[in-house]
N, C-alpha and C positions, 0 to 999 in steps of 0.2 A: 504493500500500500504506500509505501513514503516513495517510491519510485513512480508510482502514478500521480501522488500531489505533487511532485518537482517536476512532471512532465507538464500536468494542466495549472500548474502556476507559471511554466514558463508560455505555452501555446496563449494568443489572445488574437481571438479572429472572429467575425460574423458567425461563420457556418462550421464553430466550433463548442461544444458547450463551456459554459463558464463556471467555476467552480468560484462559490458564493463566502463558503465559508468551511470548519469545522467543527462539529459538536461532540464534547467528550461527553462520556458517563462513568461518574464514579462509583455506583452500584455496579456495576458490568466490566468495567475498565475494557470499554469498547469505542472507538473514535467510527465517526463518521460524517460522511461526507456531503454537504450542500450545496444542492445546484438550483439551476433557476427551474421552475417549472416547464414541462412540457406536455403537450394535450395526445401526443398522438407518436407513431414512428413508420417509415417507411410501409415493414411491411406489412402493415393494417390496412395501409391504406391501396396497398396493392391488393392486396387480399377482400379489401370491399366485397358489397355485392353491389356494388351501383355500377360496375360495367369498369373495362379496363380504361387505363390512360392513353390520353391522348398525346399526339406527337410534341403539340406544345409544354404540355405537361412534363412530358419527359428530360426533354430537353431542359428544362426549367431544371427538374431536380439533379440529373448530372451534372450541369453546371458548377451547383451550390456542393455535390458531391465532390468534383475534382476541385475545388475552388479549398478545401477543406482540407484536403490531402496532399495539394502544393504546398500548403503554407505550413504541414504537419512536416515534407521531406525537405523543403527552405529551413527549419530546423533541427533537421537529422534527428525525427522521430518516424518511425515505422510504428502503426497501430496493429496490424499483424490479426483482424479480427473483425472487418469489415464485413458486414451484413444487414439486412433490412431491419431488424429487431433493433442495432444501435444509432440507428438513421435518426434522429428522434426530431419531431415537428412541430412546431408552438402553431399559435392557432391563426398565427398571420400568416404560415403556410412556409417557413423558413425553416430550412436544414441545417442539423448541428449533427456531427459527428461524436459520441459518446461515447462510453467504457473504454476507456484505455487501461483497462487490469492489465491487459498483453500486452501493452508498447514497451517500447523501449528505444536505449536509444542508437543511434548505428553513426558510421564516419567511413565513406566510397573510399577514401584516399589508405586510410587504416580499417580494413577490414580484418573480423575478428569471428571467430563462429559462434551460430546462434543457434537456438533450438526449432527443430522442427515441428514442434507439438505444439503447434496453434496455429489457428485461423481454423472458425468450423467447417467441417468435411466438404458442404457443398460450394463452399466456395473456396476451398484450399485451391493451389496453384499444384502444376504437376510434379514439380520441384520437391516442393514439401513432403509432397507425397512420398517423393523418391529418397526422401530423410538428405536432403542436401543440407547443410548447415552453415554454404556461404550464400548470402543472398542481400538483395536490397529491394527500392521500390518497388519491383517488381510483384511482389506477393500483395500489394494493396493495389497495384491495378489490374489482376487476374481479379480478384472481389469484385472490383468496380464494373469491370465487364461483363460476369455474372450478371450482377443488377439491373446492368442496362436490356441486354436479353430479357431477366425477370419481368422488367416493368412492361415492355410490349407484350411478352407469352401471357403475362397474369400469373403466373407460377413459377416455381424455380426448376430450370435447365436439367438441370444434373443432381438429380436428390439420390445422391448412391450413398446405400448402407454400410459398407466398409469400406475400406483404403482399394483394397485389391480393385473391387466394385466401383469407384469412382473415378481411378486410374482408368478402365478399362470406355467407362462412359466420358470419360476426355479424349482419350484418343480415337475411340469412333465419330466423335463430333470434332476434332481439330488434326486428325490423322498422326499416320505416325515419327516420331522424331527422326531427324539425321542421325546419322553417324556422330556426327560431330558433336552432338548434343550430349554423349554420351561420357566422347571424351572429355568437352570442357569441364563438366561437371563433374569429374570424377565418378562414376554413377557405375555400378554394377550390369554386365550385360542381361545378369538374371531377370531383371526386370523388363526387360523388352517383350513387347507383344509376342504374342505366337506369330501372328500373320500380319501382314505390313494394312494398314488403312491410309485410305485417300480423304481430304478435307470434305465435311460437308457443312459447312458452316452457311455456304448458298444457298442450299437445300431445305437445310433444316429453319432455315431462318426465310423462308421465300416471304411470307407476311409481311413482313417485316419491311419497313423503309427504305428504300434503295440507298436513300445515302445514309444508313446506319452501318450496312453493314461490311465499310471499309474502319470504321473506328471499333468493330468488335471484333474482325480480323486482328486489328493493332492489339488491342490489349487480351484478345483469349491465345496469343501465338505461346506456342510452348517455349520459343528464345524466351526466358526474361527478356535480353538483352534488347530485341523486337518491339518492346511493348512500350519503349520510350519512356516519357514521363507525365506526370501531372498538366503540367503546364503545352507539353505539343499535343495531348490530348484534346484541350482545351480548344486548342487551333486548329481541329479537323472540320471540313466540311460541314459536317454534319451539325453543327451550331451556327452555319452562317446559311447554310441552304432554307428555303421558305416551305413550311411556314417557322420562322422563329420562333424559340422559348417565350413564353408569358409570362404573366406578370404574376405576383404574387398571390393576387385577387384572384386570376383565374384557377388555382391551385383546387383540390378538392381536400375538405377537412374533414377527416376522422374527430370528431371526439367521443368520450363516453357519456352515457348518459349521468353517472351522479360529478361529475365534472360540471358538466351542464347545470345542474341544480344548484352545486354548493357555489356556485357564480350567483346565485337567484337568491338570499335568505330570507328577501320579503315573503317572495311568489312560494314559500316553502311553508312560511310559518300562517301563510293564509289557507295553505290547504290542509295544515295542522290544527287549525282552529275551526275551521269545519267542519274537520272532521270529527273532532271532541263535540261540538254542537250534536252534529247528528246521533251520535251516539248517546247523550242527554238525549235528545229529543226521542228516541228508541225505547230506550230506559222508561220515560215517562210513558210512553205509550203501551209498555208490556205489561200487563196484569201482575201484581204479587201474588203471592202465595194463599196471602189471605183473602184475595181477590177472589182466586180462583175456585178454592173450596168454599168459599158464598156463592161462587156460580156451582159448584156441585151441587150441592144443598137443595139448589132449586129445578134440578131434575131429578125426575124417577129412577126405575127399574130400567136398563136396557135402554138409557137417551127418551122416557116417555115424557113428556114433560108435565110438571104440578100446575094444577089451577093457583093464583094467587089469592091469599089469604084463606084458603080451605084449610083443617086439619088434617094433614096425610100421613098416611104410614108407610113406612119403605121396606119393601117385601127384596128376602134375599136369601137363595136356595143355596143353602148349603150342605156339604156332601160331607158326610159320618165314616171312616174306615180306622181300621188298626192304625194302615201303614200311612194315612192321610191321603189317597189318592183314589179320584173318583173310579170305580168303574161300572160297565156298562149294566152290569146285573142289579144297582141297586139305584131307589126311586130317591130323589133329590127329597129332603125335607124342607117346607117352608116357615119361617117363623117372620113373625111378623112384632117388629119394634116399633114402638111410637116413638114420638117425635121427645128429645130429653127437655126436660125441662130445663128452665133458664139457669144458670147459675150466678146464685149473689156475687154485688159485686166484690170485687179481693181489696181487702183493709189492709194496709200496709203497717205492720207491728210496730208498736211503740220501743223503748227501752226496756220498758218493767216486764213488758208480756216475756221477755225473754229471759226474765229472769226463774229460776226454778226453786220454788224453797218447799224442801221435804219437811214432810208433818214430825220429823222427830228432833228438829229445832226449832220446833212453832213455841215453844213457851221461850225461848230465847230473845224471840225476834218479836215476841209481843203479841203474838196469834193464838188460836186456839187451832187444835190438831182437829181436823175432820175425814173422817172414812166414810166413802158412799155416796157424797152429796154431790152432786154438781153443778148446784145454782146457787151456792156461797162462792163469795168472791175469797181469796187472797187476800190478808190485808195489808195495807200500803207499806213500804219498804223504805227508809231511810238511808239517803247517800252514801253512810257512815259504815251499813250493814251491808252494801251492796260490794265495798270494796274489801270488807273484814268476809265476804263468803265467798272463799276463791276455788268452792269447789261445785260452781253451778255447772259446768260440762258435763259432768259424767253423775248418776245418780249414786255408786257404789265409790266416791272418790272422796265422803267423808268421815270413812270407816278407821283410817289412822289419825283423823284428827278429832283432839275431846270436843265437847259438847260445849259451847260458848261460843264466844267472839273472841280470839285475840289479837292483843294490841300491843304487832311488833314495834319493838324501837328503830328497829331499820325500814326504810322509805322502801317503796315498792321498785324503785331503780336500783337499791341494795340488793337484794334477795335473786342471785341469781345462780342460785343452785340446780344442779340436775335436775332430771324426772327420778328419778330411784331414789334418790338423797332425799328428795322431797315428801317423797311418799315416808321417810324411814324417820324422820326428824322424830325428835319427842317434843312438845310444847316446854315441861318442865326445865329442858336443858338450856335454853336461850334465856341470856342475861337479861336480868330486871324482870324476871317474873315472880 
């Protein structure tokens, strides 16, 4: 990573992406990197469904393509990893070349060996392929070429599954190498075709633009050496012949849709508030529970429906067995309920109703003990005794304590002994009795 931030702190160009900033994290001790946003990338927008690009179109984007790769080999960086996925497109329709993980950096006059293990498969150069290890711009404009092909076909040229396999799908499409080719590169005979191929690059490419297909000649030729540079790329035909590259307006824009939105946070929060509306307004409209069973209530048997304000009864066959389950041998019984009476309304308990005082502290507490009655009241209870009878929970939970009131000298915030302790206490034993 610190070799890709010395790469894109040194690059600064239009059709380059710009790296903004660095964000560390100290929970993670993980660094990362800030760019400026982008809505879209190459190949989305190849991949559309709204119909392939046009020749303006194209032109426009290889432009901004090689315009990005001069100015990356003007300073002796090689991206080594050119493809439609790093093309990346803001929404005024301008091309940034991105992820440079695999750059690095190179020097024509001092060369040094590199590795062969990059640039993704379908757009490796044959070179790579063939594990060369001395190389230059070359390998970022076999990419480029690729792309170009791409953007007319709508799909990619050469989508081969292994090395062996994509070798084999370059050289049926751009024939097979010299001699020479072999030796320059120091290159193992073993690798040569079986059978010699002739170019079809005419062929395969007939659709295609007449004057495209001297600048894909130039850069899909197996020479590196062949394929020139950046910049006499730039000066082929094929950018001054009509119809011309357009303009940025005429570009077509991929973007996503929550892109789209979180650009909108009015148009969002107003479909959010309607939608909570409706959903109130549903709510209010659906019947409760208690609703509904008052609408029961006021049908019969089987959906018959009740006369209003008649006395009815509601007949309901129900079926008698061991195992609970009807069957067909035996005759449904009907019983018939009448309607339940009303029930008073519910009095909400006072403090004292909740109090319990057993008849065997009634001469304590000032009462007389009664057995039997139940249309004597309880007599009235004093604050004093309500706090001194701490065993109104349970009816058997005054059986370890004597028979009185007593009157600890510790406050009720004091007294904060177990349950088992409390039950075991003796009154006699606590001081000041």
């Amino acid at each position: 990573m610190a070799r890709e931030i010395m790469i894109l702190q040194k690059l600064d160009h239009p059709n380059i992406v710009k790296l903004e900033g660095l964000a560390t994290s100290r929970m993670q001790y993980s660094l990362y990197l800030v760019f400026e946003f982008m809505h879209s990338d190459l190949a989305t927008v190849i991949s559309r469904p709204g119909g392939r690009l046009t020749e303006p179109q194209v032109k426009c984007y290889m432009q901004q393509l090689l315009a990005g790769l001069r100015h990356c080999h003007e300073k002796g960086i090689l991206h080594r990893d050119i493809k439609g996925s790093n093309l990346l497109i803001d929404k005024q329709g301008v091309l940034k070349i991105a992820d440079f993980g695999l750059a690095n950096h190179f020097n024509p006059n001092k060369k040094r060996p590199l590795t062969s293990r990059v640039v993704t498969l379908w757009y490796r150069s044959p070179e790579l392929l063939l594990g060369c290890t001395d190389y230059g711009v070359g390998v970022d404009l076999w990419s480029a070429g690729c792309l170009l092909a791409e953007m007319f076909a709508g799909r990619p040229i050469m989508p081969g599954k292994t090395e062996v396999e994509q070798l084999h799908r370059i050289f049926k499409l751009c024939g097979s190498p010299p001699e020479d080719f072999w030796r320059r590169l120091n290159l193992s005979a073993s690798f040569r075709p079986p059978q010699p191929y002739r170019p079809l690059i005419t062929e395969a490419f007939k659709d295609f633009p007449s004057c495209s297909l001297g600048l894909l000649k130039m850069l899909l030729a197996l020479d590196p050496s062949c394929r020139g540079s950046a910049s006499s790329a730039l000066q082929n035909e094929f950018f001054g012949t009509s119809p011309l590259a357009c303009d940025l307006s005429g570009l077509p824009v991929v973007c996503k849709k929550e892109d789209d939105e979180s650009n909108q946070p009015h148009e969002r929060r107003k479909r959010r508030s309607s939608k909570l509306k409706h959903q109130s307004r549903t709510q209010k409209e659906t019947p409760t529970n208690v609703e509904q069973n008052m609408m029961k209530l006021e049908v019969g048997d089987y959906g018959r429906p009740v006369k209003a304000g008649a006395r009815t009864t509601y007949s309901h066959e129900l079926m008698r067995s061991s195992t609970g389950s009807t069957t067909s041998g035996m005759q449904p019984q009907r019983y018939s309920l009448s309607t339940p009476p009303a029930l008073p309304p519910v009095k909400s308990p006072s403090f004292r109703e909740h109090v319990v005082v057993r008849p065997a502290h009634s001469r304590e507490l000032g009462g007389s003990s009664t057995t039997g009655s139940t249309s004597s009241s309880p007599p009235p209870i004093k604050p004093s005794s309500i706090l001194e009878q701490r065993t109104e929970a349970h009816p058997a939970a005054t059986k370890n304590v004597e028979n009185g009131p007593i009157n600890h000298r510790y406050g009720m915030e004091k007294r904060s002994a177990s349950t088992s302790g409390f039950r075991r206490f003796d009154a006699k034993q606590i001081p000041g009795r």
